[in-house]
PQR file of N, CA, C, O and H, with PARSE charges and radii, in Angstrom:
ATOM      1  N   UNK A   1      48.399 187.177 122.015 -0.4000 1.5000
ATOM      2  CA  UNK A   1      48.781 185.915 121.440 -0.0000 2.0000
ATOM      3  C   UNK A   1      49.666 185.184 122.439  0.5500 1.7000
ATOM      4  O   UNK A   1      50.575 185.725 123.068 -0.5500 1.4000
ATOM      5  N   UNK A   2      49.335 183.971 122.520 -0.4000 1.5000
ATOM      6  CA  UNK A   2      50.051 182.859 124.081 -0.0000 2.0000
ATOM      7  C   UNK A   2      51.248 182.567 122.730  0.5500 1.7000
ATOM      8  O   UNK A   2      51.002 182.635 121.525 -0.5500 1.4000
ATOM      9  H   UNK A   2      48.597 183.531 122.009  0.4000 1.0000
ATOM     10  N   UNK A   3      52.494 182.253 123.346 -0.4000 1.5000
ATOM     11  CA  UNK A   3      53.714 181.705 122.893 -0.0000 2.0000
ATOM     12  C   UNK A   3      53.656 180.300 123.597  0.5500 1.7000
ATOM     13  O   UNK A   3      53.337 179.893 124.714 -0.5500 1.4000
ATOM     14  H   UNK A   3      52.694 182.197 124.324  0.4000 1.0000
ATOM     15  N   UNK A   4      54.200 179.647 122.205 -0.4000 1.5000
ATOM     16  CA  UNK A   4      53.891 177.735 121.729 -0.0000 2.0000
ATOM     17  C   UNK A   4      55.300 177.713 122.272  0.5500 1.7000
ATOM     18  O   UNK A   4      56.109 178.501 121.782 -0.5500 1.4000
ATOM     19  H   UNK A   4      54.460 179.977 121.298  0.4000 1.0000
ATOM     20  N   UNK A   5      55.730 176.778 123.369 -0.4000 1.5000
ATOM     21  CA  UNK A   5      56.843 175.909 123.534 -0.0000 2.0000
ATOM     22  C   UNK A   5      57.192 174.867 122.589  0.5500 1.7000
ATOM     23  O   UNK A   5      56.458 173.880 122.645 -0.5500 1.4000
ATOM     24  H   UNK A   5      55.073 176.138 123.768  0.4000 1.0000
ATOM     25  N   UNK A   6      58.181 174.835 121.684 -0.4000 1.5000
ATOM     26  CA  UNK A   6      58.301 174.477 121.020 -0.0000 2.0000
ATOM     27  C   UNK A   6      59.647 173.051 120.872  0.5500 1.7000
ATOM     28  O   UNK A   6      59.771 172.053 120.162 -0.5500 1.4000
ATOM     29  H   UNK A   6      58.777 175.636 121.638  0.4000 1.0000
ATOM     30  N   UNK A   7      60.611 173.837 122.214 -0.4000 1.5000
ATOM     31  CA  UNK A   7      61.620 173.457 122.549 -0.0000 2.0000
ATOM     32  C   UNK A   7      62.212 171.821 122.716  0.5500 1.7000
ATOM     33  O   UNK A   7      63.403 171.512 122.653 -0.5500 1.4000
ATOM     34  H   UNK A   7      60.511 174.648 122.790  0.4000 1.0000
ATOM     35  N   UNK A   8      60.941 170.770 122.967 -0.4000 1.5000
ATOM     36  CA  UNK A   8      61.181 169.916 123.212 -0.0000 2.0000
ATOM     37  C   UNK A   8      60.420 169.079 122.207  0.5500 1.7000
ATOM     38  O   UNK A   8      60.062 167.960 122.573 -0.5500 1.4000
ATOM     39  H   UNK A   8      59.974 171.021 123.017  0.4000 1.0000
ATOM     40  N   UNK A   9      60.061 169.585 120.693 -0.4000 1.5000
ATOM     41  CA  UNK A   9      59.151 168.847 119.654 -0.0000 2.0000
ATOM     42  C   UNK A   9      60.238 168.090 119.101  0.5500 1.7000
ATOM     43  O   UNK A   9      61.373 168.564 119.043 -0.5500 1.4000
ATOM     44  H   UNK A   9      60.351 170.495 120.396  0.4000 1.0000
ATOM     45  N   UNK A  10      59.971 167.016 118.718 -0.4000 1.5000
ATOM     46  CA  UNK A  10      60.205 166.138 117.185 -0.0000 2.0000
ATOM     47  C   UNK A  10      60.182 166.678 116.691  0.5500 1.7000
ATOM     48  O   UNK A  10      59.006 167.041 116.677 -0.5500 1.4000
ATOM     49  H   UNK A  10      59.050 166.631 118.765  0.4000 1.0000
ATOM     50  N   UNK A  11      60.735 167.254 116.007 -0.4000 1.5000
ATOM     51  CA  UNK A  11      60.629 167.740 113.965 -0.0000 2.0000
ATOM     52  C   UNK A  11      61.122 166.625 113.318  0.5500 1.7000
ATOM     53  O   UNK A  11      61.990 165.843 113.705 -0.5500 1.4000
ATOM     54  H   UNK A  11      61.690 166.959 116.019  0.4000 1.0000
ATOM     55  N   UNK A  12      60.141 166.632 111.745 -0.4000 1.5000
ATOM     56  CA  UNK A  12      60.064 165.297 111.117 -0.0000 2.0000
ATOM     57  C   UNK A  12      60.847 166.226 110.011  0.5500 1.7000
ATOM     58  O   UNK A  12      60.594 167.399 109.737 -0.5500 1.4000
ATOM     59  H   UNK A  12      59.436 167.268 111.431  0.4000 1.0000
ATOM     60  N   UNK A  13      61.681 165.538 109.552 -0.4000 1.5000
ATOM     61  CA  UNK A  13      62.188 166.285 107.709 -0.0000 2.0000
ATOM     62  C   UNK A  13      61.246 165.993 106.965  0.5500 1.7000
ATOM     63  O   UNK A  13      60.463 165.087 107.252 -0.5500 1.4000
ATOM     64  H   UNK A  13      61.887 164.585 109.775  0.4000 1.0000
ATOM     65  N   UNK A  14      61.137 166.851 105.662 -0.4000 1.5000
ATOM     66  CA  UNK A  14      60.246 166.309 104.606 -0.0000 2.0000
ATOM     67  C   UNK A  14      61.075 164.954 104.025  0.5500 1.7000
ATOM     68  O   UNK A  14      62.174 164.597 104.450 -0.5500 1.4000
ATOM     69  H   UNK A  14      61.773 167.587 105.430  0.4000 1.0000
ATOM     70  N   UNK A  15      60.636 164.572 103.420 -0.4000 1.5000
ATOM     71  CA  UNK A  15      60.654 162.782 102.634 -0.0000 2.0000
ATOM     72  C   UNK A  15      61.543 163.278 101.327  0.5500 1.7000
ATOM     73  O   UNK A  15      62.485 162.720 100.765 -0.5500 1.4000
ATOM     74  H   UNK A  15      59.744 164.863 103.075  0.4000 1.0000
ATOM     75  N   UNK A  16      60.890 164.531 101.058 -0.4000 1.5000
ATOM     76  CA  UNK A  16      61.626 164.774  99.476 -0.0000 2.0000
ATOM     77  C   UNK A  16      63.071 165.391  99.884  0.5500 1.7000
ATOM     78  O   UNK A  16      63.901 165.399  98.975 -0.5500 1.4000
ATOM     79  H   UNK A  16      60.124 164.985 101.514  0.4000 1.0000
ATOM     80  N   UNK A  17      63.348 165.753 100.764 -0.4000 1.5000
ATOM     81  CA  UNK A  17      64.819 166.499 101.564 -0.0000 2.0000
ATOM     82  C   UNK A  17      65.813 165.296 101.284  0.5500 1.7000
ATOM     83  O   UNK A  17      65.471 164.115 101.337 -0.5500 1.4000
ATOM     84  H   UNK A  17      62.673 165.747 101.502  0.4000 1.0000
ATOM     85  N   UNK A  18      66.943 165.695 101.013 -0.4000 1.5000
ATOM     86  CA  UNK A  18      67.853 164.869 100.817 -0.0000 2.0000
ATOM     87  C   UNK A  18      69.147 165.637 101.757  0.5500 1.7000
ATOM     88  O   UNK A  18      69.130 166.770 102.239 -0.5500 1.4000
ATOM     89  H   UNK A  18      67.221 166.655 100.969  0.4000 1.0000
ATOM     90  N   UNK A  19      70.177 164.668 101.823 -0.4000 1.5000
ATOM     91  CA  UNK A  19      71.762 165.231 102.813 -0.0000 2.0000
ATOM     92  C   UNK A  19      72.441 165.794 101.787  0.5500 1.7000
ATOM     93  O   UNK A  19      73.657 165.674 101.941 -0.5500 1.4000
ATOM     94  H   UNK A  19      70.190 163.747 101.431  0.4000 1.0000
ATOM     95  N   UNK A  20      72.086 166.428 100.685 -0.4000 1.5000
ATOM     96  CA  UNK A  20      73.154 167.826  99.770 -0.0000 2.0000
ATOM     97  C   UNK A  20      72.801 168.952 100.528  0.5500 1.7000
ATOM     98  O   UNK A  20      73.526 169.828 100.057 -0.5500 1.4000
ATOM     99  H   UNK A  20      71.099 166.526 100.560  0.4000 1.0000
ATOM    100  N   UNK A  21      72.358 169.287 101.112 -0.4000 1.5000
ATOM    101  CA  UNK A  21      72.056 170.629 101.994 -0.0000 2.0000
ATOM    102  C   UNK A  21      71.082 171.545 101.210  0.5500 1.7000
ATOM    103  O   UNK A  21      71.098 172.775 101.239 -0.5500 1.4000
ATOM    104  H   UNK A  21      71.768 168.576 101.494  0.4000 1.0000
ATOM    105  N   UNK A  22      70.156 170.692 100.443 -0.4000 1.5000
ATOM    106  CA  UNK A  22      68.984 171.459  99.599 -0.0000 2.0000
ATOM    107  C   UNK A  22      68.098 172.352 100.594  0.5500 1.7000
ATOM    108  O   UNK A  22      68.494 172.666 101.717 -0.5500 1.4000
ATOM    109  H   UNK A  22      70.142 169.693 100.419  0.4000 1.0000
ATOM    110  N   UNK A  23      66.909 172.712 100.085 -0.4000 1.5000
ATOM    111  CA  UNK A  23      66.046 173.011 100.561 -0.0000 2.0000
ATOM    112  C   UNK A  23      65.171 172.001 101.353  0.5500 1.7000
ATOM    113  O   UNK A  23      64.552 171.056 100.864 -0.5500 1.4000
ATOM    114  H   UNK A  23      66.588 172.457  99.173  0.4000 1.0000
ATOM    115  N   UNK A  24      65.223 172.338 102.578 -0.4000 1.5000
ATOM    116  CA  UNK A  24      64.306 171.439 103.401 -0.0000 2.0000
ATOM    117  C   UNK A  24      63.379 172.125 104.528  0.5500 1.7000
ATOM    118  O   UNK A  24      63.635 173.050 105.298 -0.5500 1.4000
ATOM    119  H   UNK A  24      65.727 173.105 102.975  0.4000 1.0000
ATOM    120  N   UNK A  25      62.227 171.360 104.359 -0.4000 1.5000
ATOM    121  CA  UNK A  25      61.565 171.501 105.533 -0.0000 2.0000
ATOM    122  C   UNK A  25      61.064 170.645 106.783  0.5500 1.7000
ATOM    123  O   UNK A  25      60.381 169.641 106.584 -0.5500 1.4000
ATOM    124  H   UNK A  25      62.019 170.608 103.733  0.4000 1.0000
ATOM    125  N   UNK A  26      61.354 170.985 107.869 -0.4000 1.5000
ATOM    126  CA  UNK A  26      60.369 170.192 108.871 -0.0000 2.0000
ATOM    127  C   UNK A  26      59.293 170.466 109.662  0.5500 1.7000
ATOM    128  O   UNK A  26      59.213 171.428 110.427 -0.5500 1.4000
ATOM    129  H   UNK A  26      61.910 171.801 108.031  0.4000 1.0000
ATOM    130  N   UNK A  27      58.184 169.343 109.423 -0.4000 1.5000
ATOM    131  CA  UNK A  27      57.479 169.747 110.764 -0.0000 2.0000
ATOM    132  C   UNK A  27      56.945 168.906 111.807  0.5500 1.7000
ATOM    133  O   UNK A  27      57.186 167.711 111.976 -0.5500 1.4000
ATOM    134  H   UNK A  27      58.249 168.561 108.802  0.4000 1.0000
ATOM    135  N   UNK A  28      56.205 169.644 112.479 -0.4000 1.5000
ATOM    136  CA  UNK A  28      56.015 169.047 114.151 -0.0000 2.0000
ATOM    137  C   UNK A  28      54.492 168.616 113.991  0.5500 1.7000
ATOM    138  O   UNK A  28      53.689 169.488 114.321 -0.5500 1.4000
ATOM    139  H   UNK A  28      56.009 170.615 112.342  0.4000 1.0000
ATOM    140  N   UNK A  29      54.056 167.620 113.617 -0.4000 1.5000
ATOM    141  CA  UNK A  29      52.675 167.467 113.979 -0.0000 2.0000
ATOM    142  C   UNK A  29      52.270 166.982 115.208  0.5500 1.7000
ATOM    143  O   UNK A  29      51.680 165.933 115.470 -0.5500 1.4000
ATOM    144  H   UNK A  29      54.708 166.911 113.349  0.4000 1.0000
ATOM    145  N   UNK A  30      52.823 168.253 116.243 -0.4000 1.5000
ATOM    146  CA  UNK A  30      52.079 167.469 117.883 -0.0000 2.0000
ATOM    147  C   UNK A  30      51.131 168.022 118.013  0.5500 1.7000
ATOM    148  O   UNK A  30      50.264 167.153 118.104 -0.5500 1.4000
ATOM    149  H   UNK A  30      53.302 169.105 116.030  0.4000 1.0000
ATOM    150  N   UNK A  31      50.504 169.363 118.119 -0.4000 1.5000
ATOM    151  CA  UNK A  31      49.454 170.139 118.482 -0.0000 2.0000
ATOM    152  C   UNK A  31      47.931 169.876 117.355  0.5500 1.7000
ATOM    153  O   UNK A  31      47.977 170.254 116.184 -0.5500 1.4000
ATOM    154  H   UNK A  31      51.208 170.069 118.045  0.4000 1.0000
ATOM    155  N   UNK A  32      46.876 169.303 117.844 -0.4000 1.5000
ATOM    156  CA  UNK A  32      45.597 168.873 117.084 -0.0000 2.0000
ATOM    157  C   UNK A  32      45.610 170.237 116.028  0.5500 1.7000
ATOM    158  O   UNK A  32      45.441 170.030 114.827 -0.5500 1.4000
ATOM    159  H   UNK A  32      46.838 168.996 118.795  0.4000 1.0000
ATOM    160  N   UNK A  33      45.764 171.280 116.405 -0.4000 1.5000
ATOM    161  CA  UNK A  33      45.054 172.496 115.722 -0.0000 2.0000
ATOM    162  C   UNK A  33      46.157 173.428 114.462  0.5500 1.7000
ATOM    163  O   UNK A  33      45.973 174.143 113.476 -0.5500 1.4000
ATOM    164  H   UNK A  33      45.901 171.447 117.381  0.4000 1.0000
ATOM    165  N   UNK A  34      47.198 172.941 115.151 -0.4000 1.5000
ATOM    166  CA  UNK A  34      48.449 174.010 114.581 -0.0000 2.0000
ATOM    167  C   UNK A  34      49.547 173.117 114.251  0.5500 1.7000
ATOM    168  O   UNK A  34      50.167 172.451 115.081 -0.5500 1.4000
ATOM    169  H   UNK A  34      47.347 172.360 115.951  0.4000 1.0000
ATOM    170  N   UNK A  35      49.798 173.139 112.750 -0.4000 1.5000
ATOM    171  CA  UNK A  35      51.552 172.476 112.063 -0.0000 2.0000
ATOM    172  C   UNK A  35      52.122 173.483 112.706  0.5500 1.7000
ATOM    173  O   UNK A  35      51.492 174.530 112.860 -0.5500 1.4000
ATOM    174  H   UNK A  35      49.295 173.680 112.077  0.4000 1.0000
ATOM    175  N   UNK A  36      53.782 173.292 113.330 -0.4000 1.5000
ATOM    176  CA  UNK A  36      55.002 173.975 113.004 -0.0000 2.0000
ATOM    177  C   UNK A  36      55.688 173.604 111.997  0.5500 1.7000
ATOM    178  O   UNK A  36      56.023 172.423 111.916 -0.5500 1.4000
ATOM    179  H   UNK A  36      54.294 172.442 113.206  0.4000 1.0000
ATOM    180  N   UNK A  37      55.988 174.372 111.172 -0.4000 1.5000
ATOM    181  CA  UNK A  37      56.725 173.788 110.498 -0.0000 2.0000
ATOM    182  C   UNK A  37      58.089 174.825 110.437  0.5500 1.7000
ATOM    183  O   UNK A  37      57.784 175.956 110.814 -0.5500 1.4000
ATOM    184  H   UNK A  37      55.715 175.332 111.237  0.4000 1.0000
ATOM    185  N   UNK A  38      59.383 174.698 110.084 -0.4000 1.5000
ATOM    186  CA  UNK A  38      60.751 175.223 110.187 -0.0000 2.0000
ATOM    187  C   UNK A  38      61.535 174.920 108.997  0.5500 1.7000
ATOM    188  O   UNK A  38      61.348 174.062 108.133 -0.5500 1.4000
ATOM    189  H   UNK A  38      59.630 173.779 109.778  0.4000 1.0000
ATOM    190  N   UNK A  39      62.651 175.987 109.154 -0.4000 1.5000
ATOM    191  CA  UNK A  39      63.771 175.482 107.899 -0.0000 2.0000
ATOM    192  C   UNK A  39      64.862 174.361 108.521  0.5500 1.7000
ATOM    193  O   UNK A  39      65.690 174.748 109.345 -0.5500 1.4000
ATOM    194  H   UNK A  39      62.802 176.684 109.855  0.4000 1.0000
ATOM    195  N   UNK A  40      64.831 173.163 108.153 -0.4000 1.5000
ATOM    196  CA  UNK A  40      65.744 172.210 108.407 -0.0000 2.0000
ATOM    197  C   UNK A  40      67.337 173.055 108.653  0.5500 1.7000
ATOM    198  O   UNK A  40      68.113 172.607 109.497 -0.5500 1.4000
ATOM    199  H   UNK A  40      64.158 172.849 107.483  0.4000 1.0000
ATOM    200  N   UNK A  41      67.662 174.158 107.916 -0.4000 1.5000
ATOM    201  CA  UNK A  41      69.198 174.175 107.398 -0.0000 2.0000
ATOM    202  C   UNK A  41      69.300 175.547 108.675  0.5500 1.7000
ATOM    203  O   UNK A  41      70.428 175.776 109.111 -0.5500 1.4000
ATOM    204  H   UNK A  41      67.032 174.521 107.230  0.4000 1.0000
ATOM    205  N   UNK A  42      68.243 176.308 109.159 -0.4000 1.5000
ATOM    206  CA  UNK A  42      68.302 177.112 110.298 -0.0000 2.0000
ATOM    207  C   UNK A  42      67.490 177.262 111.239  0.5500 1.7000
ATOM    208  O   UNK A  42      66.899 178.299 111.540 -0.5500 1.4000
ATOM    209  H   UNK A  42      67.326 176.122 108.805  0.4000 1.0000
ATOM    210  N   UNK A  43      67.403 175.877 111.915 -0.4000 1.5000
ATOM    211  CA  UNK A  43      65.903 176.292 112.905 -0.0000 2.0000
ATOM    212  C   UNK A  43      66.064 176.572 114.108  0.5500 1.7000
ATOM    213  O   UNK A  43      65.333 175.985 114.906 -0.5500 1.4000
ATOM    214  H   UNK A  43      67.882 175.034 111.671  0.4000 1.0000
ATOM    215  N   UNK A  44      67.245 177.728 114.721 -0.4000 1.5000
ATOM    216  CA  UNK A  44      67.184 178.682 115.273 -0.0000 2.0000
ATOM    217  C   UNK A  44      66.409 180.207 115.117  0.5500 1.7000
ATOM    218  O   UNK A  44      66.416 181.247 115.774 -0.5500 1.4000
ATOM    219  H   UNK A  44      67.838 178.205 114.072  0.4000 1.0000
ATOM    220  N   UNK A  45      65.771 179.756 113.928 -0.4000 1.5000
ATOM    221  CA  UNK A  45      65.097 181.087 113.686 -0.0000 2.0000
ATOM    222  C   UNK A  45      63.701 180.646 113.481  0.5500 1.7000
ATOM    223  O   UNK A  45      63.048 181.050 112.519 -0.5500 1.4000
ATOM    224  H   UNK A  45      65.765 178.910 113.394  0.4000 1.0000
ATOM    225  N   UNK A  46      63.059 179.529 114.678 -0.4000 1.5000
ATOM    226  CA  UNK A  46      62.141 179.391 114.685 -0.0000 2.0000
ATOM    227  C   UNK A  46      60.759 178.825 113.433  0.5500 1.7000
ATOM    228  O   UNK A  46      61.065 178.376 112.328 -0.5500 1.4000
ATOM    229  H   UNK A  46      63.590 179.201 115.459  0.4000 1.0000
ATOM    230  N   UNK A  47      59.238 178.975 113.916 -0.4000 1.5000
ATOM    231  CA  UNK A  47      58.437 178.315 113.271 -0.0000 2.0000
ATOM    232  C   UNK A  47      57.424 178.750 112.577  0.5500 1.7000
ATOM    233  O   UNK A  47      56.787 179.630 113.155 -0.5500 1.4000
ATOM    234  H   UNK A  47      58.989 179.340 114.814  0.4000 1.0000
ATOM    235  N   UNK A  48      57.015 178.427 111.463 -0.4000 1.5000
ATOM    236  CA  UNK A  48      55.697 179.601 111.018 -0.0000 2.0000
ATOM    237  C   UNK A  48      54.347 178.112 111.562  0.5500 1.7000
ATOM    238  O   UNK A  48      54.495 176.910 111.340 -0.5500 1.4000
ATOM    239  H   UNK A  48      57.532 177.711 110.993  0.4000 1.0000
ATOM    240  N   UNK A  49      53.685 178.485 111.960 -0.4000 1.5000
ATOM    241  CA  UNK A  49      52.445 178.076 112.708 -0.0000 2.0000
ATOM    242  C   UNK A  49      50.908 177.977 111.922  0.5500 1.7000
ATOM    243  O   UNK A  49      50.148 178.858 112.324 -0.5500 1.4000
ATOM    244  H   UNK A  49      53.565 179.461 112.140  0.4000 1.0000
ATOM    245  N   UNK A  50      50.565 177.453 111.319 -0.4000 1.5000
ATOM    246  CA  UNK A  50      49.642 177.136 110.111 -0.0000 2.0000
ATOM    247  C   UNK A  50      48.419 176.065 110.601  0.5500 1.7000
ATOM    248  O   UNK A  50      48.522 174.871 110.882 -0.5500 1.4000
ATOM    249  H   UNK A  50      51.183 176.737 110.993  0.4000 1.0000
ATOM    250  N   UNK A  51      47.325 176.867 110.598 -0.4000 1.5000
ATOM    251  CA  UNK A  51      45.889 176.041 111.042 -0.0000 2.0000
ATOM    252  C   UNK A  51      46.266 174.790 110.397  0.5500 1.7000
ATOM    253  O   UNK A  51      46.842 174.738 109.311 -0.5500 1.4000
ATOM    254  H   UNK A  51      47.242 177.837 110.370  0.4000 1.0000
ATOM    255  N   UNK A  52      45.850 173.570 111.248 -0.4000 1.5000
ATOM    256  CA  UNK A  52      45.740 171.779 110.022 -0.0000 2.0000
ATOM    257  C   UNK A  52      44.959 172.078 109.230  0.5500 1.7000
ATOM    258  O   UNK A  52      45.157 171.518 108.152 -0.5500 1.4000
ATOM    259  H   UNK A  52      45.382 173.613 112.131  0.4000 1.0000
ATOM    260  N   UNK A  53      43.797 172.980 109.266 -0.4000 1.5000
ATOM    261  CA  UNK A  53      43.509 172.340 107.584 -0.0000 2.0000
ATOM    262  C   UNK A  53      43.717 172.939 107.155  0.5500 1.7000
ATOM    263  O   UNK A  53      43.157 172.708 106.083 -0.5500 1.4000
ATOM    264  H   UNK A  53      43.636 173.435 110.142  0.4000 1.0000
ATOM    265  N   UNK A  54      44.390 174.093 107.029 -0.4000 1.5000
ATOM    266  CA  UNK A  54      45.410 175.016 105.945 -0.0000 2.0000
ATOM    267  C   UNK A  54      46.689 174.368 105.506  0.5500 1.7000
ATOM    268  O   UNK A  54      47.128 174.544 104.370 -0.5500 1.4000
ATOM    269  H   UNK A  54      44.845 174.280 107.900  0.4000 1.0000
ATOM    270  N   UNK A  55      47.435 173.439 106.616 -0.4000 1.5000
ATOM    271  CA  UNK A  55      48.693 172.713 106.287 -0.0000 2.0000
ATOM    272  C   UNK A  55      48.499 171.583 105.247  0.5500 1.7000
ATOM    273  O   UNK A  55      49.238 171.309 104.302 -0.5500 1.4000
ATOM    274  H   UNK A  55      47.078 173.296 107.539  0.4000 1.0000
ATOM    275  N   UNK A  56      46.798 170.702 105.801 -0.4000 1.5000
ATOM    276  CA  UNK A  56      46.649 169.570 105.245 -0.0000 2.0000
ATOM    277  C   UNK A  56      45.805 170.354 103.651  0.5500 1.7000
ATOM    278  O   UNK A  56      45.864 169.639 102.651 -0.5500 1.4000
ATOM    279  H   UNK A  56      46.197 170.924 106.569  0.4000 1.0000
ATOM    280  N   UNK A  57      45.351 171.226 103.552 -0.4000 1.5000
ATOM    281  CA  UNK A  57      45.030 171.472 101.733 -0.0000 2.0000
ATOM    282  C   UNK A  57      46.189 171.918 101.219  0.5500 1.7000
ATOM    283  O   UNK A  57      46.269 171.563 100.043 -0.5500 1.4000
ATOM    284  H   UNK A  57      45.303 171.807 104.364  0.4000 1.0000
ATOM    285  N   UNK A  58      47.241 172.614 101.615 -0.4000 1.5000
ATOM    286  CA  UNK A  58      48.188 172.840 101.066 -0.0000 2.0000
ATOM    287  C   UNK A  58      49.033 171.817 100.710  0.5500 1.7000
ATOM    288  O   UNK A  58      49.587 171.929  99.616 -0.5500 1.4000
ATOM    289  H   UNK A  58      47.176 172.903 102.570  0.4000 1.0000
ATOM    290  N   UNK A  59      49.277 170.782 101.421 -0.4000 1.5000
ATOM    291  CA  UNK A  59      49.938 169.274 101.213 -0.0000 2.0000
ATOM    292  C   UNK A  59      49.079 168.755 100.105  0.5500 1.7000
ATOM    293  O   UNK A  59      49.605 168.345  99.071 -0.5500 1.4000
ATOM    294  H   UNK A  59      48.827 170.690 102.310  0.4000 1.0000
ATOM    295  N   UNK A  60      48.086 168.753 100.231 -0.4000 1.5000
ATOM    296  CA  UNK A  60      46.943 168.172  99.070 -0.0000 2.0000
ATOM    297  C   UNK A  60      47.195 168.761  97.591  0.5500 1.7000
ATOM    298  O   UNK A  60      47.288 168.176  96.512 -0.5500 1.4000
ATOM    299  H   UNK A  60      47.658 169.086 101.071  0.4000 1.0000
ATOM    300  N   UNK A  61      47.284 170.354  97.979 -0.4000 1.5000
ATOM    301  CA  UNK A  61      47.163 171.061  96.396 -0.0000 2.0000
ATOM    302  C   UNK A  61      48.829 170.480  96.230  0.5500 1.7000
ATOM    303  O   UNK A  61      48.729 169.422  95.610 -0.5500 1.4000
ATOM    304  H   UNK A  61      47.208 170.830  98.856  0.4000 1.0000
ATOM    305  N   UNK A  62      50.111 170.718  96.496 -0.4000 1.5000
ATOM    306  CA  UNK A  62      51.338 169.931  96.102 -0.0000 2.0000
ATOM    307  C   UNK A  62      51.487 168.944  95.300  0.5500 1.7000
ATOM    308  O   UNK A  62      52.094 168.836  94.234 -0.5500 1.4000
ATOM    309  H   UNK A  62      50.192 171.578  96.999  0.4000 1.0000
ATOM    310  N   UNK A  63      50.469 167.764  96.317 -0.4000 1.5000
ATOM    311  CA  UNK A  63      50.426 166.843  95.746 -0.0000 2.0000
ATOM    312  C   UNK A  63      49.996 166.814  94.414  0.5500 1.7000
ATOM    313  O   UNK A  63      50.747 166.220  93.640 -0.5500 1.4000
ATOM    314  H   UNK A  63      49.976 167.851  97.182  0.4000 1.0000
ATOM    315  N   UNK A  64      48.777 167.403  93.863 -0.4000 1.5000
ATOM    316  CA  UNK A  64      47.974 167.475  93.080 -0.0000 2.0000
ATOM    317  C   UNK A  64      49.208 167.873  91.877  0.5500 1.7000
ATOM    318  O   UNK A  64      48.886 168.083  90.708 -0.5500 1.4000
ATOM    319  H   UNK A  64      48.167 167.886  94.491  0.4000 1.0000
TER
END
C-alpha cells in the first residue's frame, strides 16, 4: 500500500459542525478516487480514506 501525502490538503469542515467543540468532521476532496476525511477536534491522528462512491452514497443515504 503507497502512503497519501496528505500534509499540504485543504480540509473543508462539515456545514453541520458548529464552534461548541461538537462533533466534527472534515474532508479533503482533492484526489478523483479517494475522500480523506478526519476528526476536526484531533487531526493529528490522521485520515480514514474512503473510495468516492462509497463517500458520495454514504452522503446520499444521510441525507435521505
Amino acid at each position: 500500500m503507497r502512503a497519501i501525502d496528505l500534509s499540504n490538503t485543504t480540509w473543508r469542515k462539515s456545514s453541520y459542525s458548529n464552534s461548541d467543540g461538537g462533533n466534527c468532521l472534515e474532508v479533503a476532496p482533492v484526489l478523483s478516487s479517494l475522500v480523506p476525511v478526519r476528526d476536526s477536534k484531533d487531526p493529528s491522528r490522521g485520515a480514514l480514506l474512503f473510495e468516492a462512491a462509497a463517500w458520495t452514497a454514504f452522503v446520499a443515504g444521510v441525507r435521505r
